[in-house]
C-alpha positions as CSV (number, residue, x, y, z in Angstrom):
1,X,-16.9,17.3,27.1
2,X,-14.2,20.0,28.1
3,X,-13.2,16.8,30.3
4,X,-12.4,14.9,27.1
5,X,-10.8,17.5,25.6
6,X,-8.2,17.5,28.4
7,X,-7.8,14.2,28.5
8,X,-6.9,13.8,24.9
9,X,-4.6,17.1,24.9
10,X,-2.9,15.4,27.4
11,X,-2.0,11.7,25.3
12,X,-1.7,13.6,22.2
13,X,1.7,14.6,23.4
14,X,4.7,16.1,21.2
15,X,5.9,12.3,20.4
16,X,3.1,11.2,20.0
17,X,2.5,13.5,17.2
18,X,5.7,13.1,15.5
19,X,4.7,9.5,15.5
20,X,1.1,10.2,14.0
21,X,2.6,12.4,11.3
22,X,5.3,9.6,10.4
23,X,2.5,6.7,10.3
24,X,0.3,9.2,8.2
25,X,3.2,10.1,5.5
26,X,4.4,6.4,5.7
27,X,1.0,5.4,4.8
28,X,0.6,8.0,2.1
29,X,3.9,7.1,0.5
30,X,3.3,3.1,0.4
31,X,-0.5,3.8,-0.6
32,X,-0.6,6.0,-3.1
33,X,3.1,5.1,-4.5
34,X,1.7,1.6,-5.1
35,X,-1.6,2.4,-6.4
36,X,0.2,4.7,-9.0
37,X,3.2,2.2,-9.9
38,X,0.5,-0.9,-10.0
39,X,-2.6,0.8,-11.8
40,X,-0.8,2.9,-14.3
41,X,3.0,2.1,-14.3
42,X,3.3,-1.0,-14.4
43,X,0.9,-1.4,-17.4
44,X,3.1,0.7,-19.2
45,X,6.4,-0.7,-18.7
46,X,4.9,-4.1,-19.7
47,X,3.2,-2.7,-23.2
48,X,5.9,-0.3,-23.7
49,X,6.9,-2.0,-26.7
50,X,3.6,-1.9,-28.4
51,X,2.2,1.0,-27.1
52,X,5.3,3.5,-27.3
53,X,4.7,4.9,-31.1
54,X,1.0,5.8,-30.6
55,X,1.5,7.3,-26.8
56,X,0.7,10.4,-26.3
57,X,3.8,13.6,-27.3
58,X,2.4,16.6,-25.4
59,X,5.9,18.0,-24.9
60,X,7.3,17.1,-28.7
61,X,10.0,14.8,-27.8
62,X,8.3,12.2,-29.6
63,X,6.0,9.3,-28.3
64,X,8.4,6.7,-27.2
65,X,10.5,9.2,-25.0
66,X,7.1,10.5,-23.9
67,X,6.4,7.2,-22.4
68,X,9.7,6.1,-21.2
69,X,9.7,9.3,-19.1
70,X,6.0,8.6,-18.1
71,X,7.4,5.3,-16.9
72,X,10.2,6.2,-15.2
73,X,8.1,8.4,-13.0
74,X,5.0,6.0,-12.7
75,X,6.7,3.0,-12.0
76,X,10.5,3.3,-11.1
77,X,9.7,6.7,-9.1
78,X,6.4,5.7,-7.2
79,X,9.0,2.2,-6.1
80,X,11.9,5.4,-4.7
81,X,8.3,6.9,-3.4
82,X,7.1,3.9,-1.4
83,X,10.9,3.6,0.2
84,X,11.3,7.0,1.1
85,X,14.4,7.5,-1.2
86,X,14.8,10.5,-2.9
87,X,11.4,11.6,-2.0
88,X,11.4,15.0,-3.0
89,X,13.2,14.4,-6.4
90,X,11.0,11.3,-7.1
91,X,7.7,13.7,-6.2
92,X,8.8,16.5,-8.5
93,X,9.0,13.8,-11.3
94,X,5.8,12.8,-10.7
95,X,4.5,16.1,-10.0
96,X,5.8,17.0,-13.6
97,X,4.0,14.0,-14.9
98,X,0.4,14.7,-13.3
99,X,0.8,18.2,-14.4
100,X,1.5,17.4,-17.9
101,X,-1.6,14.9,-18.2
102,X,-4.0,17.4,-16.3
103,X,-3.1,20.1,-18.8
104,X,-1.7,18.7,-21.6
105,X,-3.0,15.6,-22.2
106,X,-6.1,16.0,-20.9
107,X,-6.5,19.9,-21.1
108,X,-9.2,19.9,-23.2
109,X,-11.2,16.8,-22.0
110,X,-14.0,17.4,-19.6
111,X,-13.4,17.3,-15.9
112,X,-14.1,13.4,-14.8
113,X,-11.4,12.5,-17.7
114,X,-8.4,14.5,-16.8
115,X,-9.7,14.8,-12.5
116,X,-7.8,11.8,-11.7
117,X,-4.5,13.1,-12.7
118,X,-5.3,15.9,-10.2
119,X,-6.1,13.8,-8.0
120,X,-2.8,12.1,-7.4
121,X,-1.1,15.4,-8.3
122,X,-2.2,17.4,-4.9
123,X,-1.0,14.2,-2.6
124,X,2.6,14.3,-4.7
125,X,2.7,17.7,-3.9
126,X,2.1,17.3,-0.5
127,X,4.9,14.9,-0.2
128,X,6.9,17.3,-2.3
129,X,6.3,20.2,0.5
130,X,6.6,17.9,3.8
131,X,9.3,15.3,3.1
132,X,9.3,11.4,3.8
133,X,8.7,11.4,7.1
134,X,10.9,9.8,9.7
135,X,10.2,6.6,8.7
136,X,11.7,6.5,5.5
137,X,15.3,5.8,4.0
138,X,15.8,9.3,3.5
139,X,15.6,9.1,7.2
140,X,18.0,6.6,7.8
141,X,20.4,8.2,5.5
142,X,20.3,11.8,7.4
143,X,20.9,10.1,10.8
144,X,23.8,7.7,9.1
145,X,25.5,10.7,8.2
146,X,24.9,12.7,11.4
147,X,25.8,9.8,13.1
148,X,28.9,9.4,10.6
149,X,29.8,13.1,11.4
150,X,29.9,12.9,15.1
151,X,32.6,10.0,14.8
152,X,34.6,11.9,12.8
């Protein structure tokens, strides 16, 4: 066993960790930012016309705003998500969006109604914390610049 152990320490090397850790976000990104955009924002967007004056107001800006924004972070955010564009800013909109479903929206329902908004909330927050990964066009964008810099 401790031979195993050694033997794995030994392949699991710094690089190969930074490339674990960029497959893992990459894959958590494209995942969950197209479950999201296909199961519950793209539904919207389509029936936003005859669905936006009964959705749901938990903030008081009136329904239709109330589900533009919810679109704009379901659909047009999870799509920034999936790319690795604007990460950060696209999983604090998001983050915003599962919050105000888990407790507004759903704040008074009982647990399996409202647990699937906290569901995707803790992976956007996750996201929020770590960044894109390397693999993402926030990535590219850091090293064009750097790269832009150094020719200067």
């Amino acid at each position: 066993m401790k031979d195993l152990a050694l033997r794995w320490t030994r392949w699991l090397t710094d690089a190969v960790r930074q490339h674990l850790l960029d497959a893992g976000l990459l894959f958590l990104r494209v995942g969950l930012g197209a479950t999201m955009m296909l199961a519950h924002g793209w539904g919207k967007l389509t029936s936003y016309g005859e669905k936006a004056d009964s959705f749901p107001d938990p903030l008081g800006v009136g329904s239709p705003l109330s589900m533009a924004l919810a679109v704009f972070a379901e659909f047009f955010c999870s799509l920034l998500l999936i790319a690795g564009l604007g990460t950060r800013l696209a999983a604090a909109n998001l983050i915003v969006t599962m919050a105000v479903a888990f407790f507004l929206v759903h704040g008074d329902d009982p647990w399996q109604r409202k647990e699937l908004a906290f569901v995707y909330l803790l992976p956007y927050v996750a996201l929020f914390l770590t960044g894109p990964g390397r693999w993402s066009c926030d990535a590219l964008i850091v090293r064009w610049l750097g790269a832009a810099k150094g020719e200067a």
